[in-house]
ZARO-352174 format. One record per residue: x, y, z of N, C-alpha, C, O in turn; residue in one letter. Coordinates in steps of 0.02 Angstrom, whole numbers, plus 50000, padded with zeros to 5 digits. Each point is the difference from the previous one (the first is absolute). Example, Ala and Ser with C-alpha at 12.3 -4.5 7.8 and 13.67 -1.06 7.14 Angstrom:
// ZARO-352174
506604971650390499555005950000500455006050000500524999950033a;499305005449931500425005950003499615005550037500255005550008s;
//
This chain:
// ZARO-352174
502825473348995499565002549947499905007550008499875003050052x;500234999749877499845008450011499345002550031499574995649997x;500285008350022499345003550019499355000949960499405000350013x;501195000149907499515001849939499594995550000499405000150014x;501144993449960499764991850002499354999650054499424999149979x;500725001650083499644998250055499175001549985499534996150009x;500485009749970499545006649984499664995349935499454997249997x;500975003349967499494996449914499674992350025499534997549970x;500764999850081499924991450016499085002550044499454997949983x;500695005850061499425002350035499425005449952499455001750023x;500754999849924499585002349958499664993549976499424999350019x;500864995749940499864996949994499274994950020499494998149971x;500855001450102499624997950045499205002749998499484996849992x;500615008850017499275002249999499615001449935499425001850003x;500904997449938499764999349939499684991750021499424999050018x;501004996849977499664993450013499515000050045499464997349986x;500635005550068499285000350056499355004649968499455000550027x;500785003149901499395003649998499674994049941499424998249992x;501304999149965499524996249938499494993550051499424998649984x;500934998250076499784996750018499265001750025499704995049980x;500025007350038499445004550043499585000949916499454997349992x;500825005749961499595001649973499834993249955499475000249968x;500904994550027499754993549972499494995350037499604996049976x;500565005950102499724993750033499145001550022499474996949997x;500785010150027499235003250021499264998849963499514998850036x;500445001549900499564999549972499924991849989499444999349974x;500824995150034499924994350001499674996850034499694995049981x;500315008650111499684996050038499805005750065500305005250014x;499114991850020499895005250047499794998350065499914993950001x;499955008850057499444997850073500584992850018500104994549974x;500185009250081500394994250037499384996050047499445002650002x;500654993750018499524994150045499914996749935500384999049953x;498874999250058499734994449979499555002849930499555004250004x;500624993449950499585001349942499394995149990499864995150035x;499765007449901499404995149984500304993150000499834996050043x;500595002549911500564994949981499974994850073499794994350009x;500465009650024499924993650063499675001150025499674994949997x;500025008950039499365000150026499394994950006499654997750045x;500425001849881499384992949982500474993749980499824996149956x;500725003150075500364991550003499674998650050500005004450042x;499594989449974499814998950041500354994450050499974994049988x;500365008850069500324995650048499684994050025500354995150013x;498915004849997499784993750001500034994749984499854995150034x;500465004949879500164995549949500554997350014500014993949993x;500655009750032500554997950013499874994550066499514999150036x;501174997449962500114995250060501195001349997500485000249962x;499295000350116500945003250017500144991150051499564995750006x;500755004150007500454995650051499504999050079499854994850029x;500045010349982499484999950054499464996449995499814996450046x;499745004449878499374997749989500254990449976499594995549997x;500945003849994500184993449997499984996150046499724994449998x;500795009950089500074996050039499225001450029499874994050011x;499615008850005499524999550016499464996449960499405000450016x;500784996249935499594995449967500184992450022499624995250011x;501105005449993500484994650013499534996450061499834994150002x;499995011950054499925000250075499194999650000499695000250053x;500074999349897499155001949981499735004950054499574998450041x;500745008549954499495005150042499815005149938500145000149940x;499525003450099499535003149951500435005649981500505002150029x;499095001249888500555006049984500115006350052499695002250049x;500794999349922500205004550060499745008149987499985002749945x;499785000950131499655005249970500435005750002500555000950027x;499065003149936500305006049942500345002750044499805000050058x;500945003649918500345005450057499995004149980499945001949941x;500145001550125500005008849984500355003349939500154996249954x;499945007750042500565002749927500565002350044500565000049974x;499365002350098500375001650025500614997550043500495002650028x;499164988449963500274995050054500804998849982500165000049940x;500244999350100500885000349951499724990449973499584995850013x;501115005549939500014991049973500915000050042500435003850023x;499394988749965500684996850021500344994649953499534997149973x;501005000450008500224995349949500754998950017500435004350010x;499624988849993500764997350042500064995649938499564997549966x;501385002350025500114998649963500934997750005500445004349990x;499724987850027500694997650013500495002649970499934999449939x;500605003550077500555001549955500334991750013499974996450050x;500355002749881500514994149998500615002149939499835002749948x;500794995950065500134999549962500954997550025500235000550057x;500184996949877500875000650037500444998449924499994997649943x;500375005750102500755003749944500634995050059499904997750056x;500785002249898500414994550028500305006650055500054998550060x;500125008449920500315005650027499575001950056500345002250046x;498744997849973499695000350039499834995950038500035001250060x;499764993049915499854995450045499204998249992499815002349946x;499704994750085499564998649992499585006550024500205003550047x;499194998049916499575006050042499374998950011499664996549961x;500135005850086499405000050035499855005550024500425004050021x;498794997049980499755007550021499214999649982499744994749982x;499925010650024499435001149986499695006849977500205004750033x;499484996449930499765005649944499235001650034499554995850001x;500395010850026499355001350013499685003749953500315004749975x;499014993750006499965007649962499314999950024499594995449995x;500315012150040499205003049999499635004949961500255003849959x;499104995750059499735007049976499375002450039499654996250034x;500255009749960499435003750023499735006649948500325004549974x;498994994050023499785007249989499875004650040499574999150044x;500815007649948499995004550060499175005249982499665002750044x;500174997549865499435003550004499484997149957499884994049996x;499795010849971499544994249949500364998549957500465003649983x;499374989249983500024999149935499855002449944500194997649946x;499445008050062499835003449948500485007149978499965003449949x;500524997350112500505006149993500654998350033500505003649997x;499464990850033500744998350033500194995249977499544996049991x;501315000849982500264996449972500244995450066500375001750047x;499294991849942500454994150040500655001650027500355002849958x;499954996150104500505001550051500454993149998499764994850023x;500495005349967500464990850013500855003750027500405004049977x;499524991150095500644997650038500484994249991499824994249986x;500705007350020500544992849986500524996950053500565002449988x;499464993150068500504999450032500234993850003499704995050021x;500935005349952500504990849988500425002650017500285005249983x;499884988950076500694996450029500234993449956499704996849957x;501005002650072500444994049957500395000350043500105004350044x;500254988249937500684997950041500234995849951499614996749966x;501305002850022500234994649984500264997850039500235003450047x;499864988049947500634997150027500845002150006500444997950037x;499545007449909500605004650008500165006450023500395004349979x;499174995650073499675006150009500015007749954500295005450003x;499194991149954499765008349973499375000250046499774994750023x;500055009149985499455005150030499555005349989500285005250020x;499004996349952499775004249988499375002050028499534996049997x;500425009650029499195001550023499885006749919500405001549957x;499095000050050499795003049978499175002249980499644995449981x;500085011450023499515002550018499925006349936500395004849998x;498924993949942499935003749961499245001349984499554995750002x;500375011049981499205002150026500035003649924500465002249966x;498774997350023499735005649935499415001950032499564995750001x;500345009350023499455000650049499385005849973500385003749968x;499004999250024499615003649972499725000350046499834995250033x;500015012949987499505002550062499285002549964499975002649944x;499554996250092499465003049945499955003949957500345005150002x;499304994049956499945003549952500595001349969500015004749960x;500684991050054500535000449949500335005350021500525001549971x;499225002750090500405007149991500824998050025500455004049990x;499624991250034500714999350003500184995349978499494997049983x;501394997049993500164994550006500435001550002500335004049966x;499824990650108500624997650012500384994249984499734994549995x;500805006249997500314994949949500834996950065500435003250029x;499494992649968500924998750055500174992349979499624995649982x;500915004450025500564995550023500554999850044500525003349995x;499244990850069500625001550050500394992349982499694995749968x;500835003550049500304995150005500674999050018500435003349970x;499784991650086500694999850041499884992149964499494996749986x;501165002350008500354993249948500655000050018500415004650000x;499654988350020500624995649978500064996049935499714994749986x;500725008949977499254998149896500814999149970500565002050016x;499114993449929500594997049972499654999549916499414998449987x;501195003549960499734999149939500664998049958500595000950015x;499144996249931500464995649953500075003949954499485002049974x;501165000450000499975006949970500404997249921500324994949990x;499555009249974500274996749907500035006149993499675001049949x;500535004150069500525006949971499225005849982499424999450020x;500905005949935499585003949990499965001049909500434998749959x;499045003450035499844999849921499544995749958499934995250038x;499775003649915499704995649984500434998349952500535003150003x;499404992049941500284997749945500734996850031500384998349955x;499925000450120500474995650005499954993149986500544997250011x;499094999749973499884991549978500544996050036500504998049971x;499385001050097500214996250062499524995349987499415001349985x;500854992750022499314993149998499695000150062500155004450040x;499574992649969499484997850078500124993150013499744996649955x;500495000750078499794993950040499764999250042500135003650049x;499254990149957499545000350051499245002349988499765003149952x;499914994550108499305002949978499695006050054499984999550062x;499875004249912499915004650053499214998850034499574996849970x;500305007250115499484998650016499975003350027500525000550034x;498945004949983499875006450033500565004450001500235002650051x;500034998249877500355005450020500744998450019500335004450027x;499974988649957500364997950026500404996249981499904994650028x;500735005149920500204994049986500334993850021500585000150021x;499004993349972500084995750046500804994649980500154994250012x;500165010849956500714997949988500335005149967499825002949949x;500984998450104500295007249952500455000049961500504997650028x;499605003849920500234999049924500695002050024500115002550055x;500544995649880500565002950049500075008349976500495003450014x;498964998949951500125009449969499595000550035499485001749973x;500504997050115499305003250036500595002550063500574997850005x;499115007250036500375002650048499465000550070499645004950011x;500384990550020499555000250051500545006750070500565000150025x;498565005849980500335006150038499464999150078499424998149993x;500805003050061499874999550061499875007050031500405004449985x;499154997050051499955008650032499444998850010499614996049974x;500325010650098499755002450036499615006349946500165004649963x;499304992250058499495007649963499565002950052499744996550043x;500165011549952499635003550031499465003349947500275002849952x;499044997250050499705005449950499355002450058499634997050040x;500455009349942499375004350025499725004649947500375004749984x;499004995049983499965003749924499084998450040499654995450021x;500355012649969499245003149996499885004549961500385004449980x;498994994550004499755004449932499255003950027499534996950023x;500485008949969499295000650007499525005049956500135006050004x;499274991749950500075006849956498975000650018499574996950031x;500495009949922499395002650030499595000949918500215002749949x;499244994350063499435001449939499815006649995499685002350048x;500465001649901500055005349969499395003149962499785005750005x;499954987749943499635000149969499634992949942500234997249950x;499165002150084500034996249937500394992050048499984999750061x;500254996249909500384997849984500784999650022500324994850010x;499835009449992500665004649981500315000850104499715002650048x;501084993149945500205001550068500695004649985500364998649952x;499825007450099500745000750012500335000150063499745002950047x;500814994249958500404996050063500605003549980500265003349955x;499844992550140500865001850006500164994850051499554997950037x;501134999649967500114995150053500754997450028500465001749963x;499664995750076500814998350000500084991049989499614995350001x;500675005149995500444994149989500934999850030500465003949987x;499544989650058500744997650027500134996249996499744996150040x;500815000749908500124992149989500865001850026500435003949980x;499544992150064500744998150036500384993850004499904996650050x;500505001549909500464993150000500695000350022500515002649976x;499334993550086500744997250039500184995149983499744996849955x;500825001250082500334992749993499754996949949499584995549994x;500785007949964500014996249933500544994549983500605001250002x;499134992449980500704994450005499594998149894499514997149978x;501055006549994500044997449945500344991749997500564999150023x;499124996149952500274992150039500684999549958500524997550021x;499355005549908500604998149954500415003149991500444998349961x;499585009750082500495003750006500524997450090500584999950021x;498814998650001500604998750072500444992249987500394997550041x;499424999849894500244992949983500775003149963500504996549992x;499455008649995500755003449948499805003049936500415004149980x;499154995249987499504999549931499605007449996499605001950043x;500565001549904499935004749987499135001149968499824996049957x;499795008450063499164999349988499865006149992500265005150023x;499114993749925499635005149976500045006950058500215005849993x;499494990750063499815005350072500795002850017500095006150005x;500254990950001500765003150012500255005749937500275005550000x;499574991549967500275005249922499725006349971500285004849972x;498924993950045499745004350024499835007050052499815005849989x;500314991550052500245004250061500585003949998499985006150010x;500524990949979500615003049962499935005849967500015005750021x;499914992049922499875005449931499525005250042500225005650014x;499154992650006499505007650035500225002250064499665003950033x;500874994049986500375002750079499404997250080499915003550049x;499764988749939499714998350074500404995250006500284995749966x;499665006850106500454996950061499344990049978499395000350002x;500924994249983499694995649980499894995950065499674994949999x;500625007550060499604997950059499315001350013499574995950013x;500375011349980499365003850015499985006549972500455004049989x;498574996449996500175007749988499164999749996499824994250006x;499585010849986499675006049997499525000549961499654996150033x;500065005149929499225004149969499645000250023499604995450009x;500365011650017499655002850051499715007749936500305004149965x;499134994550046499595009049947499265000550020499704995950035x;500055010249935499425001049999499704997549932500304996249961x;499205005750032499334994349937499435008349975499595002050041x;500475000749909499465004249979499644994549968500334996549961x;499085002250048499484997449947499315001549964499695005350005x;500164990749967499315002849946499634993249985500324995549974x;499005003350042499624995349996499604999249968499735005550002x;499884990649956499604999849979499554993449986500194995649961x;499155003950078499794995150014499244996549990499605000950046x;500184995449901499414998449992499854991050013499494997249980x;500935000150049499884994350002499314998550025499725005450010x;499894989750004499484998650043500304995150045499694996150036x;500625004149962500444992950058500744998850011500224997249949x;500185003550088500665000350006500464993549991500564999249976x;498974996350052500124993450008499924994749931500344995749973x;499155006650019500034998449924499405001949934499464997649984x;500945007549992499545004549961499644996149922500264995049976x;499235007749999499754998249955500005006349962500215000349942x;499575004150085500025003749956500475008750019500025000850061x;500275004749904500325005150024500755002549972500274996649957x;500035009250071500614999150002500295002850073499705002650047x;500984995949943500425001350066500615004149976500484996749979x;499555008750023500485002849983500595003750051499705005150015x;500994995450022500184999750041500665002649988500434995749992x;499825012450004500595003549981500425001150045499665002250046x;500914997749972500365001350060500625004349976500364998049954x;499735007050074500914998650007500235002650058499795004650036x;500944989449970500124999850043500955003650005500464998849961x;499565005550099500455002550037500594997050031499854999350060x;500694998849930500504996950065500125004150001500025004149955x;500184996550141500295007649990500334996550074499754995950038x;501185009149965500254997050047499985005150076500344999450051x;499245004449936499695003650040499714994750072500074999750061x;499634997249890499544993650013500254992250008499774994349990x;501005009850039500204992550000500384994849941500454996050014x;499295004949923500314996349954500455002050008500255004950027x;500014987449923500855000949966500135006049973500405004450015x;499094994849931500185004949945499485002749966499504996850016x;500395007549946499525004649978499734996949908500314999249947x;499015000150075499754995849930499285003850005499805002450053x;499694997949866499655000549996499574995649964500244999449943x;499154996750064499764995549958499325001449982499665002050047x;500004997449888499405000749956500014992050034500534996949999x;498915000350027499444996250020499405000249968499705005450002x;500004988849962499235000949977500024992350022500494996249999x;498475001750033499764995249973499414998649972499505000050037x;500444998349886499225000949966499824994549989500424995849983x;498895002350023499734996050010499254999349968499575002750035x;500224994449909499375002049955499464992150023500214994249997x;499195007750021499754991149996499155004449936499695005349998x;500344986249954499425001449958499724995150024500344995150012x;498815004850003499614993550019499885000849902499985004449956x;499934986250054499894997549909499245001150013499725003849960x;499984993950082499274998450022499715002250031500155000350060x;499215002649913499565002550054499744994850042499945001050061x;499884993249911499414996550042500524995850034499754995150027x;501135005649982500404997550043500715002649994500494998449966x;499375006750087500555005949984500724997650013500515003349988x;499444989050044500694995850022500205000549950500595000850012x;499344999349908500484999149951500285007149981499765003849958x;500834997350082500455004849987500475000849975500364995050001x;499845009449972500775000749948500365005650027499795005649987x;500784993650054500395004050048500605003249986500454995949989x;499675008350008500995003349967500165003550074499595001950041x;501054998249961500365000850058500605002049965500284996349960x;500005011550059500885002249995500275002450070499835004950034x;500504991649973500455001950055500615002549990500434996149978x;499805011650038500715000649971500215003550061499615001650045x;501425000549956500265005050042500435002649961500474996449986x;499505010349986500795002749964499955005650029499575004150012x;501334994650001500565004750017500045006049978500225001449944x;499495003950111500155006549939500835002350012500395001949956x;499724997450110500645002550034500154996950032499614995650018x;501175004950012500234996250050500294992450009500274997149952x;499695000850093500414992350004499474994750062499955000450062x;499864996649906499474994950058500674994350007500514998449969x;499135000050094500424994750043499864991949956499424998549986x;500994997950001499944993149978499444997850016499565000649957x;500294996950092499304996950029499735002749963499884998149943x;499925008850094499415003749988499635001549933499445002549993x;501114994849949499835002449932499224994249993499914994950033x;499655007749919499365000149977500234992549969500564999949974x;499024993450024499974994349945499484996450013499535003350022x;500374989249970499614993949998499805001850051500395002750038x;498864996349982499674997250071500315005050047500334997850048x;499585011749941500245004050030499595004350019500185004650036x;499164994749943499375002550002499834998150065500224995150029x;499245010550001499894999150093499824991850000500334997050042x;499304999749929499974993250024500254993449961499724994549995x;500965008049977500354996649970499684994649957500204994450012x;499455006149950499744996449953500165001149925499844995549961x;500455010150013500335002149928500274992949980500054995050036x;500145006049881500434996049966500044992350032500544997950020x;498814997849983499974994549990500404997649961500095002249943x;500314991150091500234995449947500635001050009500334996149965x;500135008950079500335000250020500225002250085499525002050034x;500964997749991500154999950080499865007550000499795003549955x;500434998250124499885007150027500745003150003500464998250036x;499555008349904500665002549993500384996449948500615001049993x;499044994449967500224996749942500275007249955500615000750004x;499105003949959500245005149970499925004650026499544999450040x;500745006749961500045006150025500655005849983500554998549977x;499215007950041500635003349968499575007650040499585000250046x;500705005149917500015007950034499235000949992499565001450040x;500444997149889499235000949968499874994149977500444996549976x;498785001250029499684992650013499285002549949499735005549995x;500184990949987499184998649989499664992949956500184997049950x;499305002450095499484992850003499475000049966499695005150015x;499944990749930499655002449957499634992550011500204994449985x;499165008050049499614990549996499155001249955499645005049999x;500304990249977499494998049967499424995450037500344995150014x;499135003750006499834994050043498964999349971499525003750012x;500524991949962499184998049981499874995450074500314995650030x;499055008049981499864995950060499164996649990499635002449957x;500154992850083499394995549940499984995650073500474998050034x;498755001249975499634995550032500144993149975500014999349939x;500114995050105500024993049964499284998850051499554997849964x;500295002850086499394994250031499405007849990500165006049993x;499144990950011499675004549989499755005550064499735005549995x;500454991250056499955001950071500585003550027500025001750059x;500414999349902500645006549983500624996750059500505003050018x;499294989750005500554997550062500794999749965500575000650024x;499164998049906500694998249967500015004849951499435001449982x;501145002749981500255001049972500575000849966500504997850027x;499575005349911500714998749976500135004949969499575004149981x;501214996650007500275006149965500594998949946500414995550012x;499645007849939500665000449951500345008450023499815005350023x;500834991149952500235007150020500645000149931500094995549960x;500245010250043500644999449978500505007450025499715005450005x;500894994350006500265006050018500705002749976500354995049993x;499975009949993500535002549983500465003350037499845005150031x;500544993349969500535007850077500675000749941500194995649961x;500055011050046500465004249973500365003950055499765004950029x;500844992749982500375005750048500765001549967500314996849957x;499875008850079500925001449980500374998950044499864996150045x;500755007449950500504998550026500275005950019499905005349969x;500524994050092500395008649992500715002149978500405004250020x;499624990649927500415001049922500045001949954500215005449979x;499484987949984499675003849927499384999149970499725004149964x;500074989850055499214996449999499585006750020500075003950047x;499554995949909499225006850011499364994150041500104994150017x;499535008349987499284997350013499885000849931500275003949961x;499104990450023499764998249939500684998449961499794998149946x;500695001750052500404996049950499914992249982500164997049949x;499575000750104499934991550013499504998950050499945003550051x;499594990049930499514998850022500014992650033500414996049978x;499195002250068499884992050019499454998050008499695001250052x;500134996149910499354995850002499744997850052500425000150045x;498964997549977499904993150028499194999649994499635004749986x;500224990050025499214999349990499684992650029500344994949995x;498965005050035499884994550032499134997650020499545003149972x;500364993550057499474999550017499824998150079500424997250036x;498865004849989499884999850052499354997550037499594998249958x;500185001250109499144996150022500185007650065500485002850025x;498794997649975499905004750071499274996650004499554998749960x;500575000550123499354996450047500035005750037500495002450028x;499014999449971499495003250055499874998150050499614995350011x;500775008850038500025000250066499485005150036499844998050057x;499905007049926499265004350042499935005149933500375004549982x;499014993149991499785002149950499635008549994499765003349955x;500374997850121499755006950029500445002449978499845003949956x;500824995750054500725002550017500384998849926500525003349997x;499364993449953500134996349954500624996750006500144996849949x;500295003050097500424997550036499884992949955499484997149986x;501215001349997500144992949977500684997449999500415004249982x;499844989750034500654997049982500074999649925499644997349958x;500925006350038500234997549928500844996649991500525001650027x;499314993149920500564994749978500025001649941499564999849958x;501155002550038500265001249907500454995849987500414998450043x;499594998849893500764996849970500265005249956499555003349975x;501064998650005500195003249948500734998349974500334996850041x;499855004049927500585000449968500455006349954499705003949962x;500854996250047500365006049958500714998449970500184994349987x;500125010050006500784997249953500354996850040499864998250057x;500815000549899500414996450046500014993550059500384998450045x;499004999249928499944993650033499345001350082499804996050042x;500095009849948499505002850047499364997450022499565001249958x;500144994650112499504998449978499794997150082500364997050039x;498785005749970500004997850070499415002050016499625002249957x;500154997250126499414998050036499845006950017500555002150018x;499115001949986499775006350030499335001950040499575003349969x;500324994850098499405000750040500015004850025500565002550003x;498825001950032500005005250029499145000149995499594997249963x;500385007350092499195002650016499925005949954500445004349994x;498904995949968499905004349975500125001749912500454997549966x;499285005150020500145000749904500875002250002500015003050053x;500484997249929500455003849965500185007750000500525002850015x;498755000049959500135005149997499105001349962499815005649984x;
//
């Protein structure tokens, strides 16, 4: 790409960062805790705890600190015919590091897994807020023996699905599926500084490294997306690299990270490969993730109406197969319900979800959610982003697990094209 190009793409950029700023700012204000929640009264609620201690007839349990961490465990299960059966476990914590009245909830994440075929994953991811907000830190580490069922790049290919998928997983592989094997490395820290207001700017690195790569249907003789690919952009399809730095821009009014009622989240990046740094090859990527929540209700701010975009486009350069942006690619892989992880993807990606969320018991133990979502990606052919779209849409229950923490299990069903359709659990809202 010319220089000029480079130059007008990054003009760009900051035209959008200024319309953005000047739309969102006046909408919403005062990170922590607003009137809005403030007066929900936690007393009213009952979480998983206040069950089994009723179960056990002891008395309610007394008030914790604001500062006390929470804790919430949560089984991984799940199996693919190419993986094998999996097992593991999902931690997720939290702590408030200052008041509630100026510091945003802190939540930690650490899950292990194993298959019977040996895949393998640890992994360790933090969104962290030091008082008064003046800093957050943001990471993902993770060493993997990780395996994914791959259907090419682009959207609008109309490959059927067989099987039902479950966490992320399809529990039978179609014969237009390409189950890929590798070694992953990621080290990606972010750290940005409150400026004003509201308002964060960061910088950070990121290292995603894939070895021993065993494409299953290329070492069978059979020619695949990942092989053809690689080809055409010149990677070595054993192994290769994205390794860059991260400029970012924040912007943050949620009252809760974990699960907001009311705010926005606004979250600009771009990102650097640079083979300075190790990569293959030299790429630049526009990163955003926005995120709007409206409470319907004052006198029960649980009834929320939530939008979520998740996108990555290519300004320059050549990203590594893996590494390209799709389904369930977001730090806690929860995107594009209703389909597997790496179901679509391409150079440039973007995720478009809808989600009404609504109290079913009056003691907030149960609830439920609608959702619906869209993803659009290309190809590095001829397919654009936004040329073609994929549906999917579904429904869901979240139980309350520590009503301090708002920490909850959530179970989705959803469905999408091509015969798409399956189980989706995980701790925590979505998004």
């Amino acid at each position: 790409m010319s220089v000029p190009s480079e130059k007008r793409k990054l003009g760009s950029l900051l035209f959008f960062l200024a319309v953005l700023v000047f739309i969102i700012y006046p909408c919403t204000s005062a990170s922590g805790q607003d009137t809005l929640t403030r007066n929900y009264d936690l007393s009213k609620q009952k979480d998983i705890n206040d069950v089994v201690r009723q179960i056990f007839k002891k008395g309610p349990a007394e008030k914790r600190p604001h500062n006390k961490p929470s804790i919430t465990l949560l089984p991984i299960l799940g199996y693919n015919p190419s993986f094998g059966f999996n097992i593991g476990v999902n931690l997720m914590a939290g702590k408030q590091f200052g008041l509630p009245s100026n510091t945003i909830y802190s939540i930690f994440n650490l899950s292990a897994s194993y298959s019977t075929k040996n895949i393998l994953t640890f992994r360790a991811r933090h969104n962290m807020f030091t008082p008064g907000n003046k800093w957050n830190w943001q990471g993902d580490w993770q060493l993997s023996k990780m395996g994914i069922v791959d259907w090419g790049i682009g959207t609008g290919q109309g490959r059927v699905i067989t099987g039902f998928n479950f966490n992320d997983m399809p529990t039978k592989n179609g014969d237009s599926s390409f189950p890929i094997k590798y070694q992953f490395i990621r080290l990606f820290e972010k750290a940005y500084r409150r400026i004003a207001g509201d308002f964060y700017i960061g910088a950070g690195v990121d290292f995603d490294i894939y070895t021993d790569i065993n494409d299953k249907k290329q070492t069978e003789g059979l020619s695949t997306p990942h092989q053809r690919y690689s080809r055409r952009n010149d990677f070595d399809s054993n192994s290769y690299s994205a390794n860059g730095f991260i400029l970012a821009f924040q912007y943050n009014t949620r009252e809760h990270p974990v699960r907001a009622y009311r705010g926005i989240y606004a979250d600009v990046n771009i990102r650097f490969n640079e083979t300075w740094m190790a990569s293959t090859k030299h790429a630049v990527q526009l990163m955003y993730d926005f995120r709007e929540y409206i409470s319907l209700s004052k006198r029960n701010p649980a009834h929320v109406l939530a939008f979520w975009q998740w996108a990555s486009y290519k300004l320059s350069g050549k990203i590594p197969y893996l590494e390209m942006p799709g389904t369930a690619h977001d730090t806690y892989m929860r995107s594009g319900r209703g389909y597997t992880f790496g179901r679509f993807k391409g150079p440039s990606y973007a995720c478009f979800e809808t989600e009404y969320r609504f109290p079913v018991t009056r003691n907030s133990l149960i609830s439920g959610v609608a959702f619906f979502n869209f993803q659009t990606a290309s190809d590095d052919l001829y397919k654009k982003v936004f040329e073609y779209w994929e549906p999917a849409a579904g429904l869901g229950l979240r139980i309350l697990f520590d009503k301090n923490s708002r920490s909850a299990l959530c179970l989705d069903f959803a469905m999408g094209k091509y015969g798409a359709a399956g189980i989706f659990c995980g701790l925590n809202e979505v998004f």
